[in-house]
ZADO-1210 file (C-alpha; in nm, 4 decimals, padded with zeros to 6 digits):
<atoms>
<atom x="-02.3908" y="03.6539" z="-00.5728" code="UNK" pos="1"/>
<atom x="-02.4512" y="03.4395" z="-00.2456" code="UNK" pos="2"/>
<atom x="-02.7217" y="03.2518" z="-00.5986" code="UNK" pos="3"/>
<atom x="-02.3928" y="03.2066" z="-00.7734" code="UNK" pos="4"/>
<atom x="-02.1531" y="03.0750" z="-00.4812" code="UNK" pos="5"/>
<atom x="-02.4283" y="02.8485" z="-00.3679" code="UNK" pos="6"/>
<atom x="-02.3436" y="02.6142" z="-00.0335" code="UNK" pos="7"/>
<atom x="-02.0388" y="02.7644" z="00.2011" code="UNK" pos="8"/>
<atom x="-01.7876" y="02.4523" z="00.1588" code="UNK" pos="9"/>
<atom x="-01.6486" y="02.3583" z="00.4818" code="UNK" pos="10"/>
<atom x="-01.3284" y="02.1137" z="00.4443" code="UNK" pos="11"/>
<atom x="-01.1446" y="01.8981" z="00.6836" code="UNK" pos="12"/>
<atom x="-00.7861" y="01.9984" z="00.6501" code="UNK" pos="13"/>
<atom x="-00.6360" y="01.7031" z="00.7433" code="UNK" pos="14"/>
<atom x="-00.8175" y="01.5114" z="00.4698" code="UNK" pos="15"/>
<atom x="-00.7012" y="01.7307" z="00.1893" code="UNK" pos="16"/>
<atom x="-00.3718" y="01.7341" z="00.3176" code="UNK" pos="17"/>
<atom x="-00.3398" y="01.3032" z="00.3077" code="UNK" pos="18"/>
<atom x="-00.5003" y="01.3405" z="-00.0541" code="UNK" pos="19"/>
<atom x="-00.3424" y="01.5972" z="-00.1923" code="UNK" pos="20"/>
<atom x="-00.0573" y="01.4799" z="-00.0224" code="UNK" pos="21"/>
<atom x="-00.0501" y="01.1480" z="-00.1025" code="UNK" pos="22"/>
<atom x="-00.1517" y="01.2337" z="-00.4899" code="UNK" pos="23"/>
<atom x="00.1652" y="01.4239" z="-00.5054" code="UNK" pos="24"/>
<atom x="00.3833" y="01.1533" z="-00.3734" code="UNK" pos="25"/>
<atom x="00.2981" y="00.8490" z="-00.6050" code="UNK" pos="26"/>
<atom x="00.3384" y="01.0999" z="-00.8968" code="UNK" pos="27"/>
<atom x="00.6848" y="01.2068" z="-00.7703" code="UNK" pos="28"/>
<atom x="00.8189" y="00.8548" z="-00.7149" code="UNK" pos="29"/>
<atom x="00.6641" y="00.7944" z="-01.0677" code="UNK" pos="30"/>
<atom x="00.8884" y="01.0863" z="-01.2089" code="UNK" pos="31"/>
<atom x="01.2048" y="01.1027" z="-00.9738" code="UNK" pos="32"/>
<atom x="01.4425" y="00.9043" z="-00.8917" code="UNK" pos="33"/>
<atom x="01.6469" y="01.0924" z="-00.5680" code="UNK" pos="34"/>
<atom x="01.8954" y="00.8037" z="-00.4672" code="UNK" pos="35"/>
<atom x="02.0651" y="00.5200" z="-00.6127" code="UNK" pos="36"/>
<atom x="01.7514" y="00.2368" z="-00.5853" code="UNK" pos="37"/>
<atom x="01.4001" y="00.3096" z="-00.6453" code="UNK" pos="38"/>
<atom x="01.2837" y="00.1228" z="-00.3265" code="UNK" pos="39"/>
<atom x="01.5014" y="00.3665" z="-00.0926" code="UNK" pos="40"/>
<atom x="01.3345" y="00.6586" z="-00.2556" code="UNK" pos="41"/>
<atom x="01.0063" y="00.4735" z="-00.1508" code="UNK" pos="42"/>
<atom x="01.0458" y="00.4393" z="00.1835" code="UNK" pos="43"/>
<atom x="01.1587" y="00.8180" z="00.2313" code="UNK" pos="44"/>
<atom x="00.8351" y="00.9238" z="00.0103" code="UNK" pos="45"/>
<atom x="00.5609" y="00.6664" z="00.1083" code="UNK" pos="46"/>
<atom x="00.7017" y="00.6199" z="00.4940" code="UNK" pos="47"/>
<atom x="00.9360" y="00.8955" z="00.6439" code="UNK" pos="48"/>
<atom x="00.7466" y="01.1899" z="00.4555" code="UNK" pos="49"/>
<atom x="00.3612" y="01.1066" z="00.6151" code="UNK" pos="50"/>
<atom x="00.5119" y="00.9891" z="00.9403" code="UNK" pos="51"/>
<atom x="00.6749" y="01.3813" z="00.9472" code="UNK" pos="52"/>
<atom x="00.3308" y="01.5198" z="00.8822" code="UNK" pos="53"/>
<atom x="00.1306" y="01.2987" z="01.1091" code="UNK" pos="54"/>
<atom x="00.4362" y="01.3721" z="01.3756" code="UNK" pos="55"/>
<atom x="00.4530" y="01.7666" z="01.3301" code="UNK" pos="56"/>
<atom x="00.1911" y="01.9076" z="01.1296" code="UNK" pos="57"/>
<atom x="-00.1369" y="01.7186" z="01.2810" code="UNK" pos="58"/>
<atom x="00.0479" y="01.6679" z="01.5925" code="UNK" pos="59"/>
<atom x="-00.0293" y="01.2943" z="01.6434" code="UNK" pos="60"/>
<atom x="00.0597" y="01.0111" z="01.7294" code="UNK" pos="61"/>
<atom x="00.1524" y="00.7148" z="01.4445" code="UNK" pos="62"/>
<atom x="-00.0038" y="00.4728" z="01.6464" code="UNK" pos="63"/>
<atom x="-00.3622" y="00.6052" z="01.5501" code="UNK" pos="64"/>
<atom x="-00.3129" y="00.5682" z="01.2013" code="UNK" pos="65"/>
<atom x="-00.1924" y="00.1942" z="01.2404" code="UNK" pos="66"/>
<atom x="00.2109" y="00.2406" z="01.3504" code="UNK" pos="67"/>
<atom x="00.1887" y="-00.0711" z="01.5725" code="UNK" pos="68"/>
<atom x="00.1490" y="-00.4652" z="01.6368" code="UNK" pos="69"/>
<atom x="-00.2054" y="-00.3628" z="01.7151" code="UNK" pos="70"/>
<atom x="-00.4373" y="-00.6454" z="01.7532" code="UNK" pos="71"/>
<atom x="-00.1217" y="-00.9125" z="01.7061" code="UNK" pos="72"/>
<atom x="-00.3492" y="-01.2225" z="01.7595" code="UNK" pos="73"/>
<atom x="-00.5364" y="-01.1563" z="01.4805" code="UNK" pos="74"/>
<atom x="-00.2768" y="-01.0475" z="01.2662" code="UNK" pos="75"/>
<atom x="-00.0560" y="-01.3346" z="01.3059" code="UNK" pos="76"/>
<atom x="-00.4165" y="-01.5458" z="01.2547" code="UNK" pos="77"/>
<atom x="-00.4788" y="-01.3647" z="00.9285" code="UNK" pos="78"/>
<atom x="-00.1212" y="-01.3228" z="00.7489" code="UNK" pos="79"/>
<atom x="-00.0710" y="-01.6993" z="00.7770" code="UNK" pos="80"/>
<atom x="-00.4038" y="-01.7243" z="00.6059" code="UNK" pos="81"/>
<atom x="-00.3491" y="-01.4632" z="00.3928" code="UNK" pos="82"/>
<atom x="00.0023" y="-01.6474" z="00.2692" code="UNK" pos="83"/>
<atom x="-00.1534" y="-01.9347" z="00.2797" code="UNK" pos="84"/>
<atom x="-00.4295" y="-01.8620" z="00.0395" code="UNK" pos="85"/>
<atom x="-00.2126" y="-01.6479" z="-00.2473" code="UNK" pos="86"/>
<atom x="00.0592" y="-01.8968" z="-00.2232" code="UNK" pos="87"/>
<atom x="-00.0959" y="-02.1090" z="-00.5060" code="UNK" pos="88"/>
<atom x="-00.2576" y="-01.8229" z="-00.6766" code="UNK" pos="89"/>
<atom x="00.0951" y="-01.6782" z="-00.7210" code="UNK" pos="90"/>
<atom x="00.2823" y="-01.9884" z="-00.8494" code="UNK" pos="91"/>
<atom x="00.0294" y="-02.0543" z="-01.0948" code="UNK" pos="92"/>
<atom x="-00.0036" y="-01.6709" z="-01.2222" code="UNK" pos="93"/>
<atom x="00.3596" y="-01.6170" z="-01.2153" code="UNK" pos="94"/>
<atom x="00.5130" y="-01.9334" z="-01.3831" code="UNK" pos="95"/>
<atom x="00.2166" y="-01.9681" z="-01.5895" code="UNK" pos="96"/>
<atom x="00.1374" y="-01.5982" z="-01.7295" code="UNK" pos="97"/>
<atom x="00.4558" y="-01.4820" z="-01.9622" code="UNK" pos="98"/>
<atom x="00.3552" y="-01.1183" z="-01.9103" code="UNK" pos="99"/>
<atom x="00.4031" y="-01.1575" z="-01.5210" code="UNK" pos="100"/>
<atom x="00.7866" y="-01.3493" z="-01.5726" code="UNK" pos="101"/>
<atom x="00.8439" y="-01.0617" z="-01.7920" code="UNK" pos="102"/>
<atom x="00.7734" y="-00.7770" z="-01.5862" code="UNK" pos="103"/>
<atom x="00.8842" y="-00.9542" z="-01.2222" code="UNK" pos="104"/>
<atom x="01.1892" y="-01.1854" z="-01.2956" code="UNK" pos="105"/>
<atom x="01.4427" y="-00.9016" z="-01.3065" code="UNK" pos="106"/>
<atom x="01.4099" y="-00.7976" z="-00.9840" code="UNK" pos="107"/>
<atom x="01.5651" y="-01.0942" z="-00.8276" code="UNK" pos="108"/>
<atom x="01.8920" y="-00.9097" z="-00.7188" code="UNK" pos="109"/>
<atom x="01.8245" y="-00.8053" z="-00.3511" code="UNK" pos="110"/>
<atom x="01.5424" y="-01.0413" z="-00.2494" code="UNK" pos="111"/>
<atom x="01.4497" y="-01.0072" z="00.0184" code="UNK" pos="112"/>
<atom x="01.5532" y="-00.6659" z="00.1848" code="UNK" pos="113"/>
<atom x="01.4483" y="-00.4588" z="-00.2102" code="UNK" pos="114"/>
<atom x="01.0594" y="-00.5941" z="-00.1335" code="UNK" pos="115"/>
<atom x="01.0795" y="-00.5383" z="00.2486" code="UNK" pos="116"/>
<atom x="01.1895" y="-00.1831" z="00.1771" code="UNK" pos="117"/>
<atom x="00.9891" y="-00.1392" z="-00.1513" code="UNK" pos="118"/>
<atom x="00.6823" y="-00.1869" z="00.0153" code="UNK" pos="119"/>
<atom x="00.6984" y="-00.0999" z="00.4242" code="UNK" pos="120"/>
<atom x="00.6365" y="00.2583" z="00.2931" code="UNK" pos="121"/>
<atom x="00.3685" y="00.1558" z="00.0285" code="UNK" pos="122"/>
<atom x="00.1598" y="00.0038" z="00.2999" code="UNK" pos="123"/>
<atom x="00.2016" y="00.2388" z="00.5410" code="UNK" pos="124"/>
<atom x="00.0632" y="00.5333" z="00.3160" code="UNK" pos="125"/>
<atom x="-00.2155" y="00.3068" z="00.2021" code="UNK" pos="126"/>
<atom x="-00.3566" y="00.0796" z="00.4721" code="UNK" pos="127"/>
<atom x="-00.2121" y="00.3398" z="00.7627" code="UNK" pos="128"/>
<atom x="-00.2002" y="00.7109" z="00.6590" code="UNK" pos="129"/>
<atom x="-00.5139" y="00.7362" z="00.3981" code="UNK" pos="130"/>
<atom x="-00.7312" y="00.4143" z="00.5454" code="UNK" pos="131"/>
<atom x="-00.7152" y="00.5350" z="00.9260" code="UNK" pos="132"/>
<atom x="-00.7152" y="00.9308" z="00.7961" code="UNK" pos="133"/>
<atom x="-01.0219" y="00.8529" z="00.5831" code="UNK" pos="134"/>
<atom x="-01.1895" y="00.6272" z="00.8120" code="UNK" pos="135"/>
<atom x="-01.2235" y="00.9422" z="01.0754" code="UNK" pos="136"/>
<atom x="-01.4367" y="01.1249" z="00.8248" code="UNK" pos="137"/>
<atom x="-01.6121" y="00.8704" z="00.5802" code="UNK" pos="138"/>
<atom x="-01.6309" y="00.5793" z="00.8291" code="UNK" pos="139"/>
<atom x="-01.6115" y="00.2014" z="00.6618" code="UNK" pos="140"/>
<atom x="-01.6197" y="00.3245" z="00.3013" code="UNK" pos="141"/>
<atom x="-01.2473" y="00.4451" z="00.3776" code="UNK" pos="142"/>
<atom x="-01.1181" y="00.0750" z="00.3044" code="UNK" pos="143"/>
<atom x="-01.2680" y="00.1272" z="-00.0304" code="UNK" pos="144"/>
<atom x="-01.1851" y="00.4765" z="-00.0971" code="UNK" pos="145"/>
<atom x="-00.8112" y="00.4192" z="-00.0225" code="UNK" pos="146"/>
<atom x="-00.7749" y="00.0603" z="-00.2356" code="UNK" pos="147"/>
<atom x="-00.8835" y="00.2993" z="-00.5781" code="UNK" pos="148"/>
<atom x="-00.5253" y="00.5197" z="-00.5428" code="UNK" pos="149"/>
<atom x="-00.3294" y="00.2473" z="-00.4545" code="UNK" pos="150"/>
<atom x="-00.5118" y="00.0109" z="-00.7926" code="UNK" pos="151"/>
<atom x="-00.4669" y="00.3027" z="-00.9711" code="UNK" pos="152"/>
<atom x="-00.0546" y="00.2792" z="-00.8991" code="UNK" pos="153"/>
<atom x="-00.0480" y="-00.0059" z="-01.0260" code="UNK" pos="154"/>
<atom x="-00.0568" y="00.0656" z="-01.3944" code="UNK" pos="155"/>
<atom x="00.2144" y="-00.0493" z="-01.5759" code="UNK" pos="156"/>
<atom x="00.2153" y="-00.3894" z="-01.4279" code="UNK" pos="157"/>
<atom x="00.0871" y="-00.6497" z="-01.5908" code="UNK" pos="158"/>
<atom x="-00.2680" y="-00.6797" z="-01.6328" code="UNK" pos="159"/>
<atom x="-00.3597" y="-01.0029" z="-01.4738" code="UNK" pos="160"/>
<atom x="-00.1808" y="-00.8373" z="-01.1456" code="UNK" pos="161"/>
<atom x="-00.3535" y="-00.4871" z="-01.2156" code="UNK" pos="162"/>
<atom x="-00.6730" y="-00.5943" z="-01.2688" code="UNK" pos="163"/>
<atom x="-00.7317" y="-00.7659" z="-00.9363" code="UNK" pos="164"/>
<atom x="-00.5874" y="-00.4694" z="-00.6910" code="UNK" pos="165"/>
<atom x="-00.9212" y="-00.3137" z="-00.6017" code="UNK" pos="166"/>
<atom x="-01.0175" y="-00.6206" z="-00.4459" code="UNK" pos="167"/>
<atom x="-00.7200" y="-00.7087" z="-00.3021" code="UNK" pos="168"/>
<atom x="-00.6428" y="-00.3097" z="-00.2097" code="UNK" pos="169"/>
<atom x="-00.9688" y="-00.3212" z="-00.0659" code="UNK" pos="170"/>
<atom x="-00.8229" y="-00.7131" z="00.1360" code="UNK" pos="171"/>
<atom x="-00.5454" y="-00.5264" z="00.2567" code="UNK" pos="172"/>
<atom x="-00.7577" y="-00.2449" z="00.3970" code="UNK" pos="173"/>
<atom x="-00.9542" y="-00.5056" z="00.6259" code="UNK" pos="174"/>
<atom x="-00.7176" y="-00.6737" z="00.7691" code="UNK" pos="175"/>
<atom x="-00.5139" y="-00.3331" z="00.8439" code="UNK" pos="176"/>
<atom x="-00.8883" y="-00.2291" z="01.0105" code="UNK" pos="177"/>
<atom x="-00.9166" y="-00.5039" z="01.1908" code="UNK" pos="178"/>
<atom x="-00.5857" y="-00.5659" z="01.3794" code="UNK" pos="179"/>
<atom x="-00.5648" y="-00.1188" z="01.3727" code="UNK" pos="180"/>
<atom x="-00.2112" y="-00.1936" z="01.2217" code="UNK" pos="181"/>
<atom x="-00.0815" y="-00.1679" z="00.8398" code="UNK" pos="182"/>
<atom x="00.1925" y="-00.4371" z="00.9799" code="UNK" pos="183"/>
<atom x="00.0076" y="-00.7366" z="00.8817" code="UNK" pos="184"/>
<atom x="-00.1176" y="-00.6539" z="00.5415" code="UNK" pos="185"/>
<atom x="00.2621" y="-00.5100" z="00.5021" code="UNK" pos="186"/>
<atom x="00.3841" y="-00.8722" z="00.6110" code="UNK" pos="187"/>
<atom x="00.1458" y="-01.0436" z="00.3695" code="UNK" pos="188"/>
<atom x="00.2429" y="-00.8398" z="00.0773" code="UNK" pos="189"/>
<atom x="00.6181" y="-00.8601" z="00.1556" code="UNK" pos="190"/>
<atom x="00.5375" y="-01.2207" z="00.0678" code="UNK" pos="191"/>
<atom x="00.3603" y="-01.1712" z="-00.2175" code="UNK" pos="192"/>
<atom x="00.6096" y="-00.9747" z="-00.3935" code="UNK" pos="193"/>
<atom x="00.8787" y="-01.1837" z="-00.2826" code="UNK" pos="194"/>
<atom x="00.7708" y="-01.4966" z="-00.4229" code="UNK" pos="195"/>
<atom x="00.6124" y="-01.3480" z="-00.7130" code="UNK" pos="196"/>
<atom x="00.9377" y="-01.2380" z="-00.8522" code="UNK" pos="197"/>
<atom x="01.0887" y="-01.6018" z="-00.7031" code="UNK" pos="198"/>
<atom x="00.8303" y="-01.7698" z="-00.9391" code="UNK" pos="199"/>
<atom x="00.8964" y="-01.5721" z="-01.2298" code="UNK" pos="200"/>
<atom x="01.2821" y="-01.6000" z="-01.1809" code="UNK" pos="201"/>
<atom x="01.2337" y="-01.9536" z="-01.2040" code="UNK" pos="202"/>
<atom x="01.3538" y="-01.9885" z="-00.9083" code="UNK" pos="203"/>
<atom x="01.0432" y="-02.1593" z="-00.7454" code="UNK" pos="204"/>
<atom x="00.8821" y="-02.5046" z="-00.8439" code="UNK" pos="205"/>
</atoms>
């Protein structure tokens, strides 16, 4: 029998609870819809819901998984380059690709408050919760580990966007490592989003 079983598994509970957990969520916003905008729902599942956990069940606090300025020096350093560097990228991809005006342009209604809250529990779960969870127990391969979930999330988009969201997942991830706050890659994505859907609306250039 002890053949059979092989190795005793030993598993670090707070790691399968942020996958399992985390799993659960993206598939539930993909599903349900529990108030009247899509981006509220988000910021109850992707922020208030792992901030309960990290509060109450692992009995922590937020600011070790990145709920802070952090290293603010470096963050304010690297959004402005960060902005700096995707601005063109995103005015030529979004007025120039038809799929991306397609997908983006209707979401103009809102702008800017629907990103801010679309995506302040997004980043939280993904470059706070999972990359500062992970990196505890796998070390630096955690920026990688938690940029596959969030490319994988991004099906449905258009390709040219879904395509490159390892690598930029995997961005994200370093700059939320190296200020220790998910606030600056939440700031440079805010931006992102923002002026993607500002390009493809036309509404840019």
């Amino acid at each position: 029998m002890k053949y059979l079983l092989g190795e005793k598994l030993k598993f670090d509970w707070k790691i399968i609870t942020i996958t399992v957990v985390t799993t659960l969520l993206i598939m539930v916003d993909q599903y349900h819809k529990f108030t009247a905008q899509k981006y509220y729902d988000r910021a109850i599942l992707f922020l208030l819901i792992p901030l309960a956990i990290i509060l109450i069940l692992f009995r922590e606090n937020p600011k070790e998984y990145g709920f802070g300025l952090g290293d603010w020096k470096a963050g304010l350093i690297l959004t402005a380059i960060g902005i700096l560097f995707m601005a063109p990228i995103i005015y030529f991809l979004g007025s120039g690709d038809a799929s991306m005006k397609a997908y983006y342009e209707r979401f103009l209604n809102g702008l800017p408050w629907t990103t801010f809250l679309d995506l302040i529990g997004w980043e939280f779960m993904f470059r706070g919760w999972i990359l500062f969870g992970y990196y505890r127990k796998f070390g630096p391969e955690a920026l990688w580990l938690q940029a596959v979930p969030f490319a994988i999330a991004h099906i449905g988009k258009p390709e040219v966007e879904t395509l490159s969201t390892i690598f930029g997942g995997f961005a994200f991830g370093w700059i939320a490592w190296r200020t220790k706050s998910f606030l600056w890659p939440f700031l440079i994505h805010w931006f992102i989003a923002t002026f993607v859907i500002l390009v493809a609306a036309g509404r840019v250039g």
